[in-house]
C-alpha atoms as one frame of an Amber mdcrd trajectory, in Angstrom:
protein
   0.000   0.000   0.000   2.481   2.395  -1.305   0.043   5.389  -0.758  -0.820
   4.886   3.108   0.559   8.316   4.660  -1.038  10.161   1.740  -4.251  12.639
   1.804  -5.933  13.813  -0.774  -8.749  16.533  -1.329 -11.112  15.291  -4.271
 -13.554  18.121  -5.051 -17.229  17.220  -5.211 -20.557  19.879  -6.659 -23.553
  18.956  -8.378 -23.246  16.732 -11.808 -19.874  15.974 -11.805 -18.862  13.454
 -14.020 -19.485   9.845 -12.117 -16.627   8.158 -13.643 -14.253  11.043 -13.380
 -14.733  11.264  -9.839 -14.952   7.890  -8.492 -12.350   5.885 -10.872  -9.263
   7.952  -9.275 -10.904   8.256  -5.873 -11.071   4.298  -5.904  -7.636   4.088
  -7.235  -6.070   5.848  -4.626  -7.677   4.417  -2.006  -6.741   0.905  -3.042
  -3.730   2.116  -2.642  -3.982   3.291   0.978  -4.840   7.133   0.419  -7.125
   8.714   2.371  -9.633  10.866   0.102 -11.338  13.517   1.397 -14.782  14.811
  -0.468 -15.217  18.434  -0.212 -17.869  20.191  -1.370 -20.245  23.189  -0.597
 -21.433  21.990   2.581 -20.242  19.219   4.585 -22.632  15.755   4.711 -24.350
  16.922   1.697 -24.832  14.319  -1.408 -24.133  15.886  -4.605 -25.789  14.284
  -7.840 -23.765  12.952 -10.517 -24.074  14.083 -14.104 -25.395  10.227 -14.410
 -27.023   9.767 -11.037 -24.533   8.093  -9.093 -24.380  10.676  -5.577 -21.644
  11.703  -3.773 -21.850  12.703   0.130 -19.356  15.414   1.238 -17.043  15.229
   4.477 -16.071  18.163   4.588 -17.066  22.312   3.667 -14.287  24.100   0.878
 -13.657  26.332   3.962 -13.255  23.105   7.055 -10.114  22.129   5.604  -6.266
  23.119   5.264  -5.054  21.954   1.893  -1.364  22.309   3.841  -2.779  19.514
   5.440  -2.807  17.218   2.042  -0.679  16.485  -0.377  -2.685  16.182  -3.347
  -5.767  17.379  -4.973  -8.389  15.480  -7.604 -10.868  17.644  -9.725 -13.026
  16.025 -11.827 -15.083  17.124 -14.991 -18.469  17.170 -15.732 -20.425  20.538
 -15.260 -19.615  21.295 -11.728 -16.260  22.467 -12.658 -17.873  25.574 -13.948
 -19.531  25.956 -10.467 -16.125  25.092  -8.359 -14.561  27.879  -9.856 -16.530
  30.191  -8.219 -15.323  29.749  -4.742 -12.303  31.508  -3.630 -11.705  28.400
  -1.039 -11.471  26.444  -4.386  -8.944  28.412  -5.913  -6.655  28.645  -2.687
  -6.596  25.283  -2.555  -5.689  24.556  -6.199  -3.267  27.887  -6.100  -1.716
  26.201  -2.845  -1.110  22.887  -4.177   0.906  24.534  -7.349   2.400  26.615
  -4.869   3.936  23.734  -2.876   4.729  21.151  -6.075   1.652  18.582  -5.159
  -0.077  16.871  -7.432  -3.069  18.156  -9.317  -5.141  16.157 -11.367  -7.491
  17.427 -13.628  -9.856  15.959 -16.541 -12.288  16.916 -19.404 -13.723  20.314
 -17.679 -11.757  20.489 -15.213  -9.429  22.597 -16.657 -11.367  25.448 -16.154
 -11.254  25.428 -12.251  -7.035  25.422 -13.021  -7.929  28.068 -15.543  -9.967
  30.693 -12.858  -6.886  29.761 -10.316  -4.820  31.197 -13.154  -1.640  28.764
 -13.231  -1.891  27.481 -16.382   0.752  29.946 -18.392   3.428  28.114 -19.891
   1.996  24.888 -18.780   0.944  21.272 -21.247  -2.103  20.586 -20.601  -5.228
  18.197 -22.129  -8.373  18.726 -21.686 -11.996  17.581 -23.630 -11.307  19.207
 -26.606 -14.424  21.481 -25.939 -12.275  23.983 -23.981  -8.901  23.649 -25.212
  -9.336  27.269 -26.555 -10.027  28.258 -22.721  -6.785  26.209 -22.034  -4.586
  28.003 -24.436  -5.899  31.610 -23.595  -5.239  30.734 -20.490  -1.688  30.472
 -21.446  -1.378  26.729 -21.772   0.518  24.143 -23.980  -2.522  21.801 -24.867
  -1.417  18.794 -26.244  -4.040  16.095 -27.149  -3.158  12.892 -25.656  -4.849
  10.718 -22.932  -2.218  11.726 -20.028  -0.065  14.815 -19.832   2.174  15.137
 -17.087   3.890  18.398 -16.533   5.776  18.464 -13.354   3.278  18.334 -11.218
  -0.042  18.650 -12.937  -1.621  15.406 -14.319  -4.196  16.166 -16.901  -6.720
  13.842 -19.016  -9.246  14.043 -22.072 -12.264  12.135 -20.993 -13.256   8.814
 -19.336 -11.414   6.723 -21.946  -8.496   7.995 -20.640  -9.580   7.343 -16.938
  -6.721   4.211 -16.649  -3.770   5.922 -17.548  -4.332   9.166 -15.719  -5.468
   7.442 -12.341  -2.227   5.733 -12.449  -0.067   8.774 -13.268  -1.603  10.790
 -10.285  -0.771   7.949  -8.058   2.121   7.598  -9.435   3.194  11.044  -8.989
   1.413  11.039  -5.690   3.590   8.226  -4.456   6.928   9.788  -5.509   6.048
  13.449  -4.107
């Protein structure tokens, strides 16, 4: 269980995507991390773009992100709506701060894009908002899994496999 001392902060709102959420969350945690769902409010369930619910531990504004060392935000439409909280963006702008891993897929991008550390970056993204990726200032590069340092990005669920195993990956080695 290579990933037993790790924490990480996967971000939950309404109709996120159910496989882009879950697949890595799993992942980790057969690995040994501890994943934290944060959302809104804490011991809310948030709806899936596809049904499949999501209940919250804890509020944007209960936790530290000092106090994790990695950070999951999945696609779907609530990206649009995470990128409206300034908690949100402290987080993300704290884990590029400090080198830890972010993973991002399909719409996720835009929550990196509002935290505004995307310049100079390669990125992927669903190829619906790779012009918001590279007006953001970002490389985007379509492939299933780009790693740049320490930002692990993805297309789409196809690509779920490879990405959940680079963000462990890089999880494990940070």
């Amino acid at each position: 269980m290579r990933l037993h001392h790790k924490k990480v902060i996967a971000l939950v709102s309404k109709d996120f995507e159910d496989l882009e959420l879950w697949y890595p969350l799993l992942r980790l945690q057969e690995e040994g991390a501890t994943v934290h769902l944060v959302g809104e409010k804490a011991n809310a369930e948030y709806p899936g773009k596809y049904g499949v619910p999501a209940t919250s531990d804890y509020t944007f504004s209960d936790i530290d992100p000092a106090d994790y060392d990695g950070i999951l935000v999945p696609g779907g439409w609530s990206p649009d709506k995470l990128r409206r909280y300034p908690e949100v963006l402290h987080m993300v702008q704290h884990m590029d701060q400090n080198n830890k891993p972010i993973g991002e897929i399909c719409h996720a991008g835009w929550v990196l894009i509002s935290a505004d550390i995307l310049k100079g970056r390669n990125v992927t993204s669903t190829p619906g908002i790779k012009d918001d990726m590279t007006n953001a200032g970002a490389n985007w590069v379509d492939e299933a899994v780009v790693v740049d340092n320490h930002i692990v990005s993805a297309r789409r669920p196809p690509d779920l496999p490879p990405y959940a195993k680079a963000f462990a990956d890089l999880l494990a080695d940070n």
